[in-house]
Backbone as JSON Lines, residues from 0, in Angstrom:
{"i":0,"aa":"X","n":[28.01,-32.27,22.9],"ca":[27.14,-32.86,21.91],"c":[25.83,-32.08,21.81]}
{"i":1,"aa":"X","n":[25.57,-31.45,22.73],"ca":[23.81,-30.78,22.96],"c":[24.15,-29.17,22.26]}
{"i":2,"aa":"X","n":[25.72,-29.45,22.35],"ca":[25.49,-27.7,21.86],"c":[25.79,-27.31,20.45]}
{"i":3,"aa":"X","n":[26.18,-29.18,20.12],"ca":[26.04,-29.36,18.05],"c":[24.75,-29.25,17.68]}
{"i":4,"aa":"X","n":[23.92,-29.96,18.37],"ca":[22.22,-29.69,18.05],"c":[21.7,-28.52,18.24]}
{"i":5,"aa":"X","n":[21.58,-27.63,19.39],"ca":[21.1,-26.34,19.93],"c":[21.4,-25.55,18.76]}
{"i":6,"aa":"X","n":[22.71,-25.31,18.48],"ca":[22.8,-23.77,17.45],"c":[22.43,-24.28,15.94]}
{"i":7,"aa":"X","n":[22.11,-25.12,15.54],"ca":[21.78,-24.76,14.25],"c":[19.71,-24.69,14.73]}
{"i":8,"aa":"X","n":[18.85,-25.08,15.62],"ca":[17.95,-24.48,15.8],"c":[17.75,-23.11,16.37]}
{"i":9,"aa":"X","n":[18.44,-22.77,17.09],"ca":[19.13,-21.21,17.36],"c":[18.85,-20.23,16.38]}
{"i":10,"aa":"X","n":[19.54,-20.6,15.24],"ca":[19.63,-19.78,14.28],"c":[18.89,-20.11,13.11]}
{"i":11,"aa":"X","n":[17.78,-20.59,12.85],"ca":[16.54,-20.86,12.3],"c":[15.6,-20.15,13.42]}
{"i":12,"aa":"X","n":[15.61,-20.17,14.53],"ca":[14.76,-19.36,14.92],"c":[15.23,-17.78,14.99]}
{"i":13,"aa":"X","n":[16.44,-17.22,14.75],"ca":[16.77,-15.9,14.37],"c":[16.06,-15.34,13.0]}
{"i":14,"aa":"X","n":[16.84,-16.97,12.46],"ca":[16.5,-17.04,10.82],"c":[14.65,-16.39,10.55]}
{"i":15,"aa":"X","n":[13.91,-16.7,11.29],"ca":[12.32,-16.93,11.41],"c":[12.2,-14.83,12.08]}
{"i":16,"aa":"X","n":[12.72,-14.69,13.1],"ca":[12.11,-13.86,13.31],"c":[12.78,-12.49,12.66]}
{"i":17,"aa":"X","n":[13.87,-12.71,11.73],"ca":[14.2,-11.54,10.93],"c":[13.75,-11.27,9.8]}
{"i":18,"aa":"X","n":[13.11,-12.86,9.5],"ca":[11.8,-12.82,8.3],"c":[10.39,-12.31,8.57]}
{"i":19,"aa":"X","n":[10.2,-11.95,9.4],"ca":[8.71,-11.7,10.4],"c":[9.21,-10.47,10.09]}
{"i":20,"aa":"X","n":[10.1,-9.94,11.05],"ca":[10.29,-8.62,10.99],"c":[10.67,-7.52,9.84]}
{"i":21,"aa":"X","n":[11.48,-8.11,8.92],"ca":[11.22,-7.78,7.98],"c":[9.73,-7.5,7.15]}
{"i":22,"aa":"X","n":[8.92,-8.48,7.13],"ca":[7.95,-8.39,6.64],"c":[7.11,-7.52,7.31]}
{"i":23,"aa":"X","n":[6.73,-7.18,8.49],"ca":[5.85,-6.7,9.6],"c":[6.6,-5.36,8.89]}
{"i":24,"aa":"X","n":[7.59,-4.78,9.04],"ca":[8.15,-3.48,8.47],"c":[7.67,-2.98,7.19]}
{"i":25,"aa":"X","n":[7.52,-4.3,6.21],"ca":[7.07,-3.95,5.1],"c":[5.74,-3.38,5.02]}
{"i":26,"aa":"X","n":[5.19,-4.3,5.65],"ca":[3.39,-3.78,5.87],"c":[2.91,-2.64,6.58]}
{"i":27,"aa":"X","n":[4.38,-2.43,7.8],"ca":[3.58,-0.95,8.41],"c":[4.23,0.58,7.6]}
{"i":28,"aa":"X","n":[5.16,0.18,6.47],"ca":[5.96,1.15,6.1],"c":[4.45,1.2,4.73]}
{"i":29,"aa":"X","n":[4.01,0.47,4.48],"ca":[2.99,0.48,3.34],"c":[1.66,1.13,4.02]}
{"i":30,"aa":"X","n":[1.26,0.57,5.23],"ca":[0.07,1.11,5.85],"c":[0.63,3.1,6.0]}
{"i":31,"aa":"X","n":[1.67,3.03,6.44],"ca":[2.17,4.41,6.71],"c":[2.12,5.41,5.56]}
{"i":32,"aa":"X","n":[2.51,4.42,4.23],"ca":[2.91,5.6,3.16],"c":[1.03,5.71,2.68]}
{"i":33,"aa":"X","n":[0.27,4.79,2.82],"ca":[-1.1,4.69,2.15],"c":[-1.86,6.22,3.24]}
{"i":34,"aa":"X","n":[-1.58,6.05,4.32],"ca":[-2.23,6.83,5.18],"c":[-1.81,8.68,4.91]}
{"i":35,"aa":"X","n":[-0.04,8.72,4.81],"ca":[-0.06,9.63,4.44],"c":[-0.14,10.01,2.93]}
{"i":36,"aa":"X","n":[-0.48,9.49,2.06],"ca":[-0.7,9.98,0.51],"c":[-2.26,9.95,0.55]}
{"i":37,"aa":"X","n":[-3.29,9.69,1.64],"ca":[-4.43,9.26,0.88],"c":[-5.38,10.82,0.76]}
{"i":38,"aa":"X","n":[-4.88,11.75,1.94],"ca":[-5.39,13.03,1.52],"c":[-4.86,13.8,-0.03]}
{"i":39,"aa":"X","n":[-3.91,13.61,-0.53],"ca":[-3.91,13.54,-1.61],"c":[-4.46,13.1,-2.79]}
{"i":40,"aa":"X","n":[-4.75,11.71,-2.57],"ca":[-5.17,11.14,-3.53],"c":[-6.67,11.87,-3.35]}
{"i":41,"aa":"X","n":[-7.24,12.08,-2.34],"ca":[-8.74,12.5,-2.23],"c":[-8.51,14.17,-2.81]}
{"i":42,"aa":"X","n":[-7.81,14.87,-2.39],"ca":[-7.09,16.13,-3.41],"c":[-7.43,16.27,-4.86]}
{"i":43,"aa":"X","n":[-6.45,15.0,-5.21],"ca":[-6.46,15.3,-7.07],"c":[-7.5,14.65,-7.65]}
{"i":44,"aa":"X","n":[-8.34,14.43,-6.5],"ca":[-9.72,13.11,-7.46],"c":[-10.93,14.18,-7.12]}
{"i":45,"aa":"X","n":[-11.11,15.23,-7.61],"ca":[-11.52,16.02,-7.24],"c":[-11.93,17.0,-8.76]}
{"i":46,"aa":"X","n":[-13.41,17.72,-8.82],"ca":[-13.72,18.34,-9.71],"c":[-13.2,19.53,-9.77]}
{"i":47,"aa":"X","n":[-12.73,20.36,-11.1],"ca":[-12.14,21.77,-11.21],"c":[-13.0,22.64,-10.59]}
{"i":48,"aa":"X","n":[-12.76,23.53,-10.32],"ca":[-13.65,24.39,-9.53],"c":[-14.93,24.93,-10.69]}
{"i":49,"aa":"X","n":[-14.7,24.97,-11.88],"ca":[-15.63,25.59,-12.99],"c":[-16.9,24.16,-13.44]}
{"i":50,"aa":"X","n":[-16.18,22.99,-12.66],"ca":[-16.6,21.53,-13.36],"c":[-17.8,21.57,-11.88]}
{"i":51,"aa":"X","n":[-19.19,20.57,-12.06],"ca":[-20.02,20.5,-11.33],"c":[-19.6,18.99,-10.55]}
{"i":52,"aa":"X","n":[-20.09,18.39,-9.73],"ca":[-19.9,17.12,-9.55],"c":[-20.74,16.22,-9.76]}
{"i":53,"aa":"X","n":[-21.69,16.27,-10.36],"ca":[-22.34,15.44,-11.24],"c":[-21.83,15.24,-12.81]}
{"i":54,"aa":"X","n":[-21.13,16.62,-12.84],"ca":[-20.65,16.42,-14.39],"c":[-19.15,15.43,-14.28]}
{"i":55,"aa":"X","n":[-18.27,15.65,-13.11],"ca":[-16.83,15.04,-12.91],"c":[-17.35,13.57,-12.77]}
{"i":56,"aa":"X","n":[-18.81,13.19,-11.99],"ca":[-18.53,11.86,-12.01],"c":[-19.32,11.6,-13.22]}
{"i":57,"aa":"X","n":[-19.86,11.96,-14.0],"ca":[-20.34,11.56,-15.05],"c":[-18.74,11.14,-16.13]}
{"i":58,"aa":"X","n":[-17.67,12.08,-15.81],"ca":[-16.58,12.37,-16.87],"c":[-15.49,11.3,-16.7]}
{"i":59,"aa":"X","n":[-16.02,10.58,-15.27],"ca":[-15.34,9.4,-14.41],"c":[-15.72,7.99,-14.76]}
{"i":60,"aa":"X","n":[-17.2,8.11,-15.05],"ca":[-17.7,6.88,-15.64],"c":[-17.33,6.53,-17.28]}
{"i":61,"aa":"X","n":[-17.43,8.11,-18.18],"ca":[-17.03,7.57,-19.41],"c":[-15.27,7.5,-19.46]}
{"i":62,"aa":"X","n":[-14.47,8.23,-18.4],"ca":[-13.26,7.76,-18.61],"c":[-12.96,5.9,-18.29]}
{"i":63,"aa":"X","n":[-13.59,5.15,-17.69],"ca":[-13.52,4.09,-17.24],"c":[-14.0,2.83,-18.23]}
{"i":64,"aa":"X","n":[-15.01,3.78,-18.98],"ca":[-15.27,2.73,-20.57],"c":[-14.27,3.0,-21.75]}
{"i":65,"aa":"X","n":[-14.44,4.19,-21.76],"ca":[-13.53,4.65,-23.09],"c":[-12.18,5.57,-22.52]}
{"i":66,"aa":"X","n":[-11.06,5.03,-22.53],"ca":[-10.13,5.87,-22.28],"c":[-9.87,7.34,-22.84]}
{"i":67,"aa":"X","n":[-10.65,7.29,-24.0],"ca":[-10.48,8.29,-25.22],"c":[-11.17,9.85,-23.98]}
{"i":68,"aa":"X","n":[-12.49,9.45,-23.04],"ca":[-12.77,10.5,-22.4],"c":[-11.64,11.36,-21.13]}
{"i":69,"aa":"X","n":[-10.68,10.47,-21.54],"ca":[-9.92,10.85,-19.97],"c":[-9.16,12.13,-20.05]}
């Protein structure tokens, strides 16, 4: 009789920690991909070599009002 009760909490608590783990995977596979793309992203956000950086972030602010500058 104890071992009709036991397995269906058994397996709600499997149930529980393959949902954890799943999720925990999700977040470190996201922390992982953010970490390795972010020298990139700092890469292409970056002024042409002929462009000043007062002028790129000036060209950053009007891309952000008017798309038309982008």
């Amino acid at each position: 009789m104890t071992e009709l009760f036991s397995k269906p909490s058994a397996h709600r608590y499997s149930d529980v920690l393959i949902h954890l783990s799943e999720w925990l995977e999700m977040i470190c596979m996201q922390a992982l991909l953010t970490l390795a793309l972010w020298p990139l992203k700092l890469m292409y956000k970056r002024p042409r070599p002929e462009e000043s950086w007062p002028a790129w972030q000036a060209n950053q602010k009007l891309c952000r009002v008017d798309k038309r500058y982008c």
